[in-house]
N, C-alpha and C positions, 0 to 999 in steps of 0.2 A: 121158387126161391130156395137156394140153398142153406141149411144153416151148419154152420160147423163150431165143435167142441174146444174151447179154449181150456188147454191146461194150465196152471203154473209153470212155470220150466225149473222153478226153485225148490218147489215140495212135490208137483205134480197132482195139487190139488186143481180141481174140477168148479172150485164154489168161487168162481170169480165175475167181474163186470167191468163195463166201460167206466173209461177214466178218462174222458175227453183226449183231445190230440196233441202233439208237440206242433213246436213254432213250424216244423218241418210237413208238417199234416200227415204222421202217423199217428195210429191211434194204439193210445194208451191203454192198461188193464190194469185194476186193483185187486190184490188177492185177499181174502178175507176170511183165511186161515190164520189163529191167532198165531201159531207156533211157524210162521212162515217166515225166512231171514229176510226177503224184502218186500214190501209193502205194494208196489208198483212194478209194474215190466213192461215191458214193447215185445210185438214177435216179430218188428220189423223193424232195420235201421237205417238212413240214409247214407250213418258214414261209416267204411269200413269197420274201425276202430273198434267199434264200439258192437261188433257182430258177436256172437259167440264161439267160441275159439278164437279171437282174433288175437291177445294177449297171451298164449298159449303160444301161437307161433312166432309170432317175437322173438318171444325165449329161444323157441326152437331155431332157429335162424342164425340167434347169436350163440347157439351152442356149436354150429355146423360152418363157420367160416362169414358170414355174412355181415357186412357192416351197419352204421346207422341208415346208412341212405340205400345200400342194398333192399334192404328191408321196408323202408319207406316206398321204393320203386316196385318191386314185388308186390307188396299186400296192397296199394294202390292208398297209403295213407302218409301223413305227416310225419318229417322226419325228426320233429318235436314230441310227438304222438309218442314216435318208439323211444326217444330218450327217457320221456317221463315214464314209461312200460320199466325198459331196464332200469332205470336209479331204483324202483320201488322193488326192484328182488333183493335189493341189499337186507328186506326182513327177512328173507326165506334164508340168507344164508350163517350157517354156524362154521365153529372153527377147527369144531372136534367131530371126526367120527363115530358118532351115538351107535351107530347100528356096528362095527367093529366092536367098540366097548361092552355093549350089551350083549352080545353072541358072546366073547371071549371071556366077561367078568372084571372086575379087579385083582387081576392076575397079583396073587402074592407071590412076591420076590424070595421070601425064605421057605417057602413050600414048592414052589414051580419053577420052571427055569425061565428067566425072565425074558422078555421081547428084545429082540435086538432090531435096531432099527437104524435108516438110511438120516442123514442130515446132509441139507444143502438149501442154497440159495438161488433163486432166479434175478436177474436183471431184466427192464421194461420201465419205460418212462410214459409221463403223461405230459402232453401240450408241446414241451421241449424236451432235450435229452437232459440238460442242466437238473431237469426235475422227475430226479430217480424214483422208482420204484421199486422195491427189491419184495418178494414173497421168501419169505422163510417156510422151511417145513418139512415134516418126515416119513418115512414109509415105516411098513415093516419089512424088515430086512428078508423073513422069509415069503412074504407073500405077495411083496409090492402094491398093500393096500395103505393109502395116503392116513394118517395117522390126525394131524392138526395142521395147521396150517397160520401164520397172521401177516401183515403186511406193515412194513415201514419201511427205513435206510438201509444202510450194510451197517449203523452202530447195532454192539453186543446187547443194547438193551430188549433189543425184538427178540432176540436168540432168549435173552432170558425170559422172554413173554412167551416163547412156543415153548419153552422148558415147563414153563407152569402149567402151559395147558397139557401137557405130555404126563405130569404126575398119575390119573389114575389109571396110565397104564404100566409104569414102574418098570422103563424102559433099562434093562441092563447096560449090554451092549452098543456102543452108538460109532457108525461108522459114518466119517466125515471130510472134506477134502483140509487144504491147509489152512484154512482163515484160520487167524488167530482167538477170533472170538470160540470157538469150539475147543481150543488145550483151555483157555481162560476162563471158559467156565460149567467143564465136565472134566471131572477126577482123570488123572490120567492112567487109571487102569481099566480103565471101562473105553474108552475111547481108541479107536484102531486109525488112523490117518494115513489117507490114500485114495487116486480114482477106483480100484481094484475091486473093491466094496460096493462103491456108489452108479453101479451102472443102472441100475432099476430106476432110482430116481431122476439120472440125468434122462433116462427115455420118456419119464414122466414129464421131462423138461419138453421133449422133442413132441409129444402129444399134445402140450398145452399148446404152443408155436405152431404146429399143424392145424389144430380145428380154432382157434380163436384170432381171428383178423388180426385185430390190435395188438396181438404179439408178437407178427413174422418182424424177423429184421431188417430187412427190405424190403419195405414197404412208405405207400401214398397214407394207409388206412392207420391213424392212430386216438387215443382218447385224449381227449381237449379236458375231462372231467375225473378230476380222483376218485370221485365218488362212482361214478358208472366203469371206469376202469376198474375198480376193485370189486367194485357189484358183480361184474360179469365172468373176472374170475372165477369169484367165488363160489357162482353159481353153478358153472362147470363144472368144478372140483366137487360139490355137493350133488350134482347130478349124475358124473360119470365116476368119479372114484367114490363117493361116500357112499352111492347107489339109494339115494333117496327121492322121492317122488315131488316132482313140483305140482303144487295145489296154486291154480292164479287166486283163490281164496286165501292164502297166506301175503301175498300183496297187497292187498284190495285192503 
């Protein structure tokens, strides 16, 4: 008879036992480590889903071009499975660049020369075209790194919502194409109007449209859901321009 070491996979503690079987008849373990985050595990699953790493490549998937049902046909699971996966990153996703803010500081405006940055808008719709979605948001002008970001209409109220998130970086300069809502509601000597400026962001445009299904323009593959269409932006934008680490423990 062989006997083998069962670990936690959660602490890696050793002092664990049987915990009878699922409906499925795999058998269960109890960890009885007090400082342990779950109490029960499996080392074995029947469905996909629920493997580890499974929720990991989801993400990864819908980061790289792949749709709901790509996704579901690949990992050999529910194309319910991966909706309920993506709506739940809407936690992991913020609006402001932490990790820029924090390398840079709160750059003072009357001691330092202040950031000049990119504005502009994206168009994308969910379910129908009737029902717009526009992303608002900014770069930095020198270094084309995504600044904030938020989502609604083409109204100026959104513009004034990525303004606010914009304050503690004390954006001088601000180059933007001609919407009116940008002379209406940025001084006009701060503000430069023109595509001339705005190339870095429109490629930013042309990056999201490449790697995210649901945004080519010609396309079968669109979001039926505002909530996972904005999840999955967001997620993107926090993963490849904020350059921040997705934890499936920030979901969960």
């Amino acid at each position: 008879m062989v006997y083998q070491k069962v670990k936690c996979p959660f602490c890696g503690s050793e002092n664990v036992g049987l915990f009878g079987k699922t409906k499925a008849g795999t058998q269960r373990y109890v960890c009885h480590n007090a400082e342990c985050s779950h109490r029960t595990f499996q080392l074995e699953y029947k469905y996909n889903a629920c493997k580890p790493g499974a929720h990991e490549r989801i993400v990864e998937m819908a980061m790289n071009g792949s749709g709901t049902r790509d996704t579901g046909r690949a990992l050999h699971i529910s194309k319910d499975t991966v909706t309920a996966v993506l709506k739940k990153t809407e936690k992991f996703v913020v609006p402001v660049n932490e990790n820029f803010l924090s390398e840079h500081g709160s750059v003072d405006i009357e001691i330092h020369n202040a950031l000049a940055a990119e504005m502009d808008e994206m168009w994308s719709f969910c379910g129908s075209k009737k029902h717009e979605i526009w992303l608002w948001w900014a770069v930095d002008h020198a270094t084309n790194t995504p600044l904030a970001f938020v989502f609604g209409t083409r109204k100026h109220k959104y513009l004034k919502e990525l303004l606010a998130l914009l304050k503690p970086f004390h954006i001088g300069k601000v180059y933007a194409d001609g919407n009116f809502a940008y002379s209406d509601n940025i001084p006009a000597d701060n503000l430069v109007v023109g595509k001339k400026n705005t190339q870095k962001i429109e490629r930013n445009h042309l990056t999201l449209r490449t790697r995210i299904k649901r945004l080519c323009r010609k396309t079968i593959c669109f979001s039926k859901r505002a909530d996972i269409h904005k999840a999955v932006i967001g997620t993107f934008i926090n993963i490849f321009f904020f350059a921040r680490h997705f934890d499936v423990s920030m979901i969960l």
